[in-house]
Residue, then its C-alpha position, 0 to 999 in steps of 0.5 A: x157670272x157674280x150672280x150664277x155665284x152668288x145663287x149657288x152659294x144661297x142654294x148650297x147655303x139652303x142645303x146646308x141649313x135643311x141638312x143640320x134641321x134634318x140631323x137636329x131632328x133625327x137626334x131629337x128623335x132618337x134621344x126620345x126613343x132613348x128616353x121613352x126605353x129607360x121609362x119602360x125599363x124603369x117601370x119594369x125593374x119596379x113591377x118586379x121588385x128590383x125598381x124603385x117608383x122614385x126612378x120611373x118619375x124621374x124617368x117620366x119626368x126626363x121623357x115629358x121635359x123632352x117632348x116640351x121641348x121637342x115634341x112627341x113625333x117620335x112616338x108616331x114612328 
């Protein structure tokens, strides 16, 4: 009986354990299409005057520091 147990718990364990990398992927996901929207909506705001070349950098540096670290599968979705 210890060893049905002990199984069950490794399995649940292996679920648990899949299920946080699906979430932490997910919101990596969603945190780089956030990302890659202020990078548009800065590049926007400065073809048409309102924007500044200062904020799309820095925006492009935010959506480039995220894929170093995350990588870029958001932008095949």
């Amino acid at each position: 009986m210890a060893g049905f147990l002990d199984r069950a718990k490794e399995q649940a364990q292996r679920g648990l354990t899949q299920g946080k990398q699906k979430m932490d992927e997910m919101q990596a996901q969603r945190a780089g299409g956030d990302l890659l929207k202020q990078l548009g909506a800065a590049y926007y705001a400065e073809r048409r005057g309102s924007g500044s070349p200062e904020a799309t950098q820095q925006a492009l540096q935010a959506l480039e520091s995220h894929i170093a670290v995350n990588g870029d599968g958001f932008l095949r979705g």
